[in-house]
C-alpha positions in Angstrom: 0.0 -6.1 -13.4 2.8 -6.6 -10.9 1.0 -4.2 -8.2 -2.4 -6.6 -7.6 0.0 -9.7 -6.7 1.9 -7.5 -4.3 -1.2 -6.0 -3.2 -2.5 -9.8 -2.5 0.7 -10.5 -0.7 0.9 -7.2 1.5 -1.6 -8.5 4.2 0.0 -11.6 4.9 3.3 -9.9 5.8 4.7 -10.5 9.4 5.4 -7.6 11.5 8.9 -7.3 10.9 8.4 -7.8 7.3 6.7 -4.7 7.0 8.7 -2.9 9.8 11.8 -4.1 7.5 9.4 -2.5 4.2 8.8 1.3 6.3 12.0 1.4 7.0 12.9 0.6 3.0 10.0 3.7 2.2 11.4 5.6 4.4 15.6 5.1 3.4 14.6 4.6 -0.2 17.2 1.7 -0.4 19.4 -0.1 1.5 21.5 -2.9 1.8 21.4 -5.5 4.8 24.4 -4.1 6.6 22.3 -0.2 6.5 19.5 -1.7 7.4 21.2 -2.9 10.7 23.6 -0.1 11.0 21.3 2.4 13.0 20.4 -0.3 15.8 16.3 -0.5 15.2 16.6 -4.2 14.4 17.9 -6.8 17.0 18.1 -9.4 14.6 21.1 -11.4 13.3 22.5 -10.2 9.8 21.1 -13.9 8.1 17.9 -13.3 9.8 17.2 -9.8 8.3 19.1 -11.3 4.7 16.5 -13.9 4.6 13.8 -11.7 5.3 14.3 -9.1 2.4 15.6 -12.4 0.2 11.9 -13.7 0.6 10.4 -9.5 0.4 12.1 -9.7 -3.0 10.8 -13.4 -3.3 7.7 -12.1 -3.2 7.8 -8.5 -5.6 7.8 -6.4 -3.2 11.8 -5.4 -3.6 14.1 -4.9 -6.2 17.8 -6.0 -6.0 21.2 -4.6 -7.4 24.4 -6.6 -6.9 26.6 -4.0 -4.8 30.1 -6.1 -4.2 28.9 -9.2 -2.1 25.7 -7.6 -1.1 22.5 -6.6 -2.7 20.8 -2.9 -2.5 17.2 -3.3 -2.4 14.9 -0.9 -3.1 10.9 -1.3 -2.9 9.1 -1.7 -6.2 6.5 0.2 -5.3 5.5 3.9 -2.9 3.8 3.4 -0.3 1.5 5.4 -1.2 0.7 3.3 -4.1 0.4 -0.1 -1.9 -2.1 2.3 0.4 -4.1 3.4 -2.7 -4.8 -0.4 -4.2 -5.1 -2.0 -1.0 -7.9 1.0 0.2 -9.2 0.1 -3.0 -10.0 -3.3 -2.8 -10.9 -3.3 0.2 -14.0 -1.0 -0.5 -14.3 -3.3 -3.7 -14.9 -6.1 -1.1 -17.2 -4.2 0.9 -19.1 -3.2 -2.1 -19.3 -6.7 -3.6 -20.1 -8.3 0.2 -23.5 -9.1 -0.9 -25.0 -6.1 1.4 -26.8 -3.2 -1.1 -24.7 -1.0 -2.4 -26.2 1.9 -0.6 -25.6 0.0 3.2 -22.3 -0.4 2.4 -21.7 3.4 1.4 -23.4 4.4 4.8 -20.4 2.3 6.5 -18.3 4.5 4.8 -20.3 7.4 5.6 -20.3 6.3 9.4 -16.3 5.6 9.9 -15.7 9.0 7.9 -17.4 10.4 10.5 -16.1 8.5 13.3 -12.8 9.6 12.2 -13.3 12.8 11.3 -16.5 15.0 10.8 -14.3 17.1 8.3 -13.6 14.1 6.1 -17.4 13.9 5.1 -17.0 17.8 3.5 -14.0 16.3 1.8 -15.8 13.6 0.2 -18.3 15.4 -1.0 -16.1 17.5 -3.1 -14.8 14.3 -4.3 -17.9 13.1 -5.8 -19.2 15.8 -6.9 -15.7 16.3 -9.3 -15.9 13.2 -10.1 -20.0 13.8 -11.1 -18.6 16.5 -13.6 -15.6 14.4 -14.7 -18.0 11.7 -15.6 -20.4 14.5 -17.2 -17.7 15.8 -19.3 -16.4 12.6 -20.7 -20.3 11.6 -21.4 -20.4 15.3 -23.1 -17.4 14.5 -25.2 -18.6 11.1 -26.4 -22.2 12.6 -27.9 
């Protein structure tokens, strides 16, 4: 799937790659030359044209030939990339070698570092996902 190799190459991105990605979220698409227009970016037209050339390099942007210039658009929401990237990351933490139940209560602790209101939220999660997993156990019998 095209997401996990963008996901692997999300990390690695410099901070004006991804300040170059937000802004792509957040305009939907845009070509170099809108990119620039606004002023955010003090960098020289090639320099920004390289950068999105390798973003697309790397599947994180489409492209669509627009005269002499390409519209690129990101592949994916950024909600999406947040989603699989929070994902693996507790993956990781699960599979760090620690039990299963220490890891959970580092969950547990930043929830609540964060925000006591969080832990009330992630109760409700699990226990919908208890009676999801109920049902489809029900529905297999």
């Amino acid at each position: 799937m095209r997401l996990v190799s963008t996901l692997e190459v999300w990390p690695q991105l410099g901070p004006f790659e991804q300040r170059l990605m937000r802004k792509l979220w957040r305009h939907g698409s845009a070509t170099v030359r809108e990119l620039l227009a606004d002023g955010e970016f003090h960098q020289a037209y090639t320099t920004v044209m390289t950068t999105v050339d390798r973003l697309y390099k790397k599947g994180l942007l489409d492209r669509v030939a627009e005269g002499k210039a390409f519209r690129y658009t990101p592949c994916h929401a950024f909600e999406e990339l947040q989603r699989v990237t929070a994902l693996d990351s507790i993956r990781q933490l699960l599979d760090s070698g620690d039990t299963s139940a220490l890891a959970l209560s580092y969950l547990v602790e930043a929830l609540s570092d964060h925000d006591a209101h969080l832990l009330d939220d992630l109760q409700s999660l699990v226990e919908n996902k208890r009676r999801e997993l109920g049902d489809k156990g029900k529905s297999r019998e």
